[in-house]
C-alpha positions as CSV (number, residue, x, y, z in Angstrom):
1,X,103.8,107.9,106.5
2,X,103.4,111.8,106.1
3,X,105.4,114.1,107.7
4,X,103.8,117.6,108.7
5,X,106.0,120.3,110.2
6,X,104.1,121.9,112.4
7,X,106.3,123.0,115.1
8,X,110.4,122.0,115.6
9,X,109.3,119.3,117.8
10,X,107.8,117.4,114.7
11,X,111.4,116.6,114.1
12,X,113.2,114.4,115.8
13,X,116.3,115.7,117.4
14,X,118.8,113.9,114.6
15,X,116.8,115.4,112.0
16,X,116.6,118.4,113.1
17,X,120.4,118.7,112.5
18,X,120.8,117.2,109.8
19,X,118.1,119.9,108.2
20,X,120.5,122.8,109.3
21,X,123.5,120.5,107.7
22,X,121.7,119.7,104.3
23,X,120.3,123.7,104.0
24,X,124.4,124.9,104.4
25,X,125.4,122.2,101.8
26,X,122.3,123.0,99.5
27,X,123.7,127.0,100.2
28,X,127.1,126.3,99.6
29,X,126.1,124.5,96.2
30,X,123.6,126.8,94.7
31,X,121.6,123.7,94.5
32,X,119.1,122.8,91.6
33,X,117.4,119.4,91.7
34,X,114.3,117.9,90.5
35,X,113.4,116.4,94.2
36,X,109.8,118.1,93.7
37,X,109.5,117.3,89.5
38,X,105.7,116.5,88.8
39,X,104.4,117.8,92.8
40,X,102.6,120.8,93.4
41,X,102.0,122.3,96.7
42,X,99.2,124.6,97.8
43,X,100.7,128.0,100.0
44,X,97.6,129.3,102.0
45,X,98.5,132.5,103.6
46,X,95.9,134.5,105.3
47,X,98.7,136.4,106.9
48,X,100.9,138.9,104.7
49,X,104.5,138.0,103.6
50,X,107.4,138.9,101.9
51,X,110.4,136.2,102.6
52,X,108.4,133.1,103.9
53,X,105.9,133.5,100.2
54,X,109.0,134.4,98.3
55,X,111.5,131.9,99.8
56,X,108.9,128.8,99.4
57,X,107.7,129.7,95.6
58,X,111.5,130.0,94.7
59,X,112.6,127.2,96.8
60,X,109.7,125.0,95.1
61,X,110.6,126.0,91.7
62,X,114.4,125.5,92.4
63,X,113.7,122.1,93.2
64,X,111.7,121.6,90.1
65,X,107.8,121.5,91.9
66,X,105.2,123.8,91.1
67,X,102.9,126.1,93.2
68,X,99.5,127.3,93.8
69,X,99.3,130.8,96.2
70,X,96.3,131.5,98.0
71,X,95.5,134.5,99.9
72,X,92.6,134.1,102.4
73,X,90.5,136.2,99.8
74,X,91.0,133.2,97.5
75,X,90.8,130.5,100.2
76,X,87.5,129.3,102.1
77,X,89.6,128.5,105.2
78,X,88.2,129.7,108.6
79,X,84.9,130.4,106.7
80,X,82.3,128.9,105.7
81,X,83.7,125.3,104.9
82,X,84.8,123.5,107.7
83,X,88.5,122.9,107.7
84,X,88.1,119.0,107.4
85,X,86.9,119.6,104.4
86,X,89.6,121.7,102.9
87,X,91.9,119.7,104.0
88,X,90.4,116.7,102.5
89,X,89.5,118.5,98.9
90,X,92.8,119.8,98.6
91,X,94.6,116.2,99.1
92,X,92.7,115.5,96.2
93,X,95.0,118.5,94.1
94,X,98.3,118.6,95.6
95,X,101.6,117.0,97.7
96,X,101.8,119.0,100.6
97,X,100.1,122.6,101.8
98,X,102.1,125.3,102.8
99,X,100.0,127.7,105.5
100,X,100.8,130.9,107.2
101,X,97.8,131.4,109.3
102,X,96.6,132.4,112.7
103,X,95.8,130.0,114.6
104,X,97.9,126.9,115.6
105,X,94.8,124.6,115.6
106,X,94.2,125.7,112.1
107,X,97.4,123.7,111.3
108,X,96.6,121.0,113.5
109,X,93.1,120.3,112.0
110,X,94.2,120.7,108.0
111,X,97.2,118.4,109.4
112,X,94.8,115.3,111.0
113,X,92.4,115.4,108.1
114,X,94.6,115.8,104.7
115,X,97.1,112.7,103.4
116,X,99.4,115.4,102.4
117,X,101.8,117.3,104.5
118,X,101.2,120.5,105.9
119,X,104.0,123.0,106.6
120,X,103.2,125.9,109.2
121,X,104.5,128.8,107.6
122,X,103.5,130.9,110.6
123,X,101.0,130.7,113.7
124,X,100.5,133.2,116.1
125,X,101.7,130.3,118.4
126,X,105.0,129.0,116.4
127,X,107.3,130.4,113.6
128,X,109.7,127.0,112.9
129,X,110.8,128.1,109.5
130,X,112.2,131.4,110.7
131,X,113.9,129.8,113.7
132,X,115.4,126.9,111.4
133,X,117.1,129.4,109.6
134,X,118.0,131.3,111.9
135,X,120.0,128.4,113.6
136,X,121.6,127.6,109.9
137,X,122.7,131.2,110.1
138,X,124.1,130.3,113.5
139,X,125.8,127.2,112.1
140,X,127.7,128.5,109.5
141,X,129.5,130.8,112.0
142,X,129.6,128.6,115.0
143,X,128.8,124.8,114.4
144,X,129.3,124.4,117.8
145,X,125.7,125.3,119.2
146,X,126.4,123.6,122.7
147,X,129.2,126.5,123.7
148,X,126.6,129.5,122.9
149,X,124.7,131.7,124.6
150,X,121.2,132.5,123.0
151,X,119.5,135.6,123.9
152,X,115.9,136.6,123.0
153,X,114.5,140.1,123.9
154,X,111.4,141.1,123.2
155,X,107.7,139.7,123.1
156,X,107.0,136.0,124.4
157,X,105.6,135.5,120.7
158,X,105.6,132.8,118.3
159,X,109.1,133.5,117.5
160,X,110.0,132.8,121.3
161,X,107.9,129.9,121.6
162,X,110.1,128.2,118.4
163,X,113.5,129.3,119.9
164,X,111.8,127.3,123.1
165,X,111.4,124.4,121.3
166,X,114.8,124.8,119.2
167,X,116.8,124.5,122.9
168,X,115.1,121.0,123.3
169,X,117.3,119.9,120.0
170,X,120.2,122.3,119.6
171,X,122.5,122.6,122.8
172,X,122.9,126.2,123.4
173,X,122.0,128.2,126.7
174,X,118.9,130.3,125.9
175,X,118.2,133.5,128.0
176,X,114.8,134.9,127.0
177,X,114.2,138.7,128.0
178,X,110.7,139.6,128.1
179,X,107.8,142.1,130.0
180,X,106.4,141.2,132.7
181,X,102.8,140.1,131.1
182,X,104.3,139.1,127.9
183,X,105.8,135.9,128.9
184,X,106.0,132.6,126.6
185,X,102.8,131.0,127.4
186,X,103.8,128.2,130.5
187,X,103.0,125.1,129.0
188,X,105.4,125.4,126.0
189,X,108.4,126.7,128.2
190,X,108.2,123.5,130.9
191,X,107.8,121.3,127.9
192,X,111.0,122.4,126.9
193,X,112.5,122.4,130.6
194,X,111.4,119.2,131.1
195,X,112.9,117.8,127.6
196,X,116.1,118.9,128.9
197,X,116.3,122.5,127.4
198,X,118.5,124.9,129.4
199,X,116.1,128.0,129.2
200,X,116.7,130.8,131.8
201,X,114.0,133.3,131.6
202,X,114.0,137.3,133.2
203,X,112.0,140.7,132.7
204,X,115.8,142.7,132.3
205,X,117.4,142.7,129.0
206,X,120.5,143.5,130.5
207,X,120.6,140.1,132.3
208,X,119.7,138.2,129.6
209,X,122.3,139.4,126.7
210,X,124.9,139.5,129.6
211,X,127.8,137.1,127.6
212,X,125.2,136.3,124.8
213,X,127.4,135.4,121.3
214,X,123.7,135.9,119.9
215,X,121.2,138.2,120.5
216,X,117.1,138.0,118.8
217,X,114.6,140.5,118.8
218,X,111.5,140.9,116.7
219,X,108.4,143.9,116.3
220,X,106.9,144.3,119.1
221,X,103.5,144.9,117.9
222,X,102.9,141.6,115.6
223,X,100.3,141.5,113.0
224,X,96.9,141.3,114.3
225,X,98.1,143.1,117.0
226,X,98.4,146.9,115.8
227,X,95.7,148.4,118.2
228,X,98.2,147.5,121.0
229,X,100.9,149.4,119.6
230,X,101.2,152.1,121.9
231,X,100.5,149.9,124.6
232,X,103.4,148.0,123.9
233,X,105.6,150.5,123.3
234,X,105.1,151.4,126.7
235,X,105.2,147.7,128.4
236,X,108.8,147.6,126.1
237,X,110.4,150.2,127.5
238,X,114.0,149.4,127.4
239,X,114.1,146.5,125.5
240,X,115.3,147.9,122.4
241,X,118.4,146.2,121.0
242,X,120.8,149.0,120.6
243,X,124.6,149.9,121.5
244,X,124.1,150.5,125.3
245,X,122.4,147.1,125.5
246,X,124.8,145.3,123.4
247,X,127.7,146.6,125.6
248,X,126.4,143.4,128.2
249,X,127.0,141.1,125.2
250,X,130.0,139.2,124.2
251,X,132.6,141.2,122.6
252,X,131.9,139.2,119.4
253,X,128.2,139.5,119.6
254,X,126.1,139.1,116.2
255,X,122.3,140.0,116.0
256,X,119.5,138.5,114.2
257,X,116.0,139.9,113.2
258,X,113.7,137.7,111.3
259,X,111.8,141.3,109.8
260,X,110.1,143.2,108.9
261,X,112.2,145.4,111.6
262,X,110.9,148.9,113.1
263,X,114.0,150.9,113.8
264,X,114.6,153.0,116.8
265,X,111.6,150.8,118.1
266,X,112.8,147.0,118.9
267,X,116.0,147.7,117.3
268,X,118.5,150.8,116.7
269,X,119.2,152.0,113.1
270,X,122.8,151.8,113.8
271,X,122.6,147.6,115.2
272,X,120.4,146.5,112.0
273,X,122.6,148.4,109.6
274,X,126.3,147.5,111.7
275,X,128.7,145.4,111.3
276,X,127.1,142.9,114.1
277,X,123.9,142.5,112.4
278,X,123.3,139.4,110.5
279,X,119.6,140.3,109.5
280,X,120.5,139.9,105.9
281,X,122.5,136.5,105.9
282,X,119.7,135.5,108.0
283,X,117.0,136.4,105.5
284,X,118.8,135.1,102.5
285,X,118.9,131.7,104.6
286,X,115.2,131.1,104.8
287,X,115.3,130.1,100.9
288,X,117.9,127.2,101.9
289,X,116.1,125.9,105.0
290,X,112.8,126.0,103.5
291,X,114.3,123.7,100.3
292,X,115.9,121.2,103.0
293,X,112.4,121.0,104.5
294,X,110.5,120.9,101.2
295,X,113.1,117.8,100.3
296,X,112.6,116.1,104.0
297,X,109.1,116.4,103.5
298,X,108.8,114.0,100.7
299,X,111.8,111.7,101.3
């Protein structure tokens, strides 16, 4: 049977762990195999990228694959071919598609009509990649996820909605910091509540990083969302991950970014480049995870 990775919950809980295991043992051992000798996979990205393009073509070619890119001025997805149809042609080629896209249902109908898997490399609804390396970054610090304190501050994004679905799996206490107006979306967040998730959500920052050993943030303008930049900036008022807001935080606090990062916007200058920030570790780590999900995918 194929496996598609569409969001966290496509996992089931064991495996999920066992993915942020296997990415710190492939890390820890530089590893090199040839999982992925004589399969090819197809990356469709009609969204821009720098470590998600970059981490999957070196991941592929570490594990001995090989790999077609396709920008959406190569592609015919979301134009004039159906979907169906792409996603049937293009079982014909390859052993699994790799799309960064807009939206989720994209990924949901190339998923029901290909024989191949299909990895979501980013939806405007879910960002599982990023958030699966994030928690390796996590892991290799504190193994431990059920004694944390998780704190997200920003935008109720795809980001958000994955670190959502991560507290269904991962036993950490997750305080989500948004704008009134820019809350997750409802269905995903009592999905989550109701799998058991322990999810605490509030408009102040201030409550939410309050003891948090971790503390997220991301743009608040995302692409395809540029014209609402200075309306954001507005609504975000306050939310900006800096010293004064940190000062709530565990005395140990680290911070993640998942980039690109605008500083002095959802972030300070002095966080991102300080001796708490993680943003580096945690992009190096999207190589790793993205090999331990290219080898579950075709186990």
């Amino acid at each position: 049977m194929k496996k598609d990775f569409l969001t966290i919950l496509d996992l089931k809980r064991n495996e999920a762990h066992e993915l942020v295991k296997r990415a710190a043992e492939m890390k820890k051992n530089s590893l090199r195999s040839d999982i992925l000798r004589s399969k090819s996979f197809i990356l469709i990205f009609e969204k821009a990228s720098t470590r998600t393009k970059v981490s999957f073509e070196v991941g592929i070619s570490q594990l001995g694959g090989h790999y077609v890119f396709m920008s959406s001025k190569d592609s015919q997805l979301g134009r004039s071919e159906p979907l169906e149809d792409t996603a049937r042609v293009l079982s014909k080629y390859a052993d699994g598609l790799i799309v960064r896209t807009y939206a989720q249902n994209n990924l949901e109908v190339l998923a029901r009509h290909s024989t191949i898997p299909v990895i979501n490399a980013l939806s405007d609804e879910y960002h599982p990649c990023q958030v699966m390396s994030d928690l390796l970054t996590i892991y290799e610090r504190t193994p431990n996820f059920s004694d944390l304190t998780v704190a997200w501050v920003g935008d109720g994004n795809n980001m958000a909605h994955s670190w959502i679905n991560a507290a269904v799996y991962f036993p950490f206490q997750l305080n989500v910091a948004v704008p009134r107006r820019y809350e997750p979306k409802q269905d995903i967040l009592e999905r989550a509540l109701h799998m058991g998730a322990r999810i605490y959500v509030t408009h102040d920052p201030a409550e939410a990083v309050q003891g948090a050993h971790y503390v997220n943030t991301d743009v608040w303008a995302s692409m395809g969302q540029e014209s609402e930049q200075q309306k954001r900036e507005k609504a975000f008022y306050g939310f900006c991950v800096d010293d004064k807001l940190l000062s709530y935080a565990d005395d140990n606090v680290k911070v993640l970014h998942c980039l690109p990062a605008h500083r002095g916007e959802e972030i300070s200058k002095e966080v991102i480049e300080g001796n708490r920030s993680l943003v580096w570790d945690q992009a190096e780590n999207r190589l790793h995870m993205q090999k331990a999900i290219l080898e579950w995918i075709v186990q």
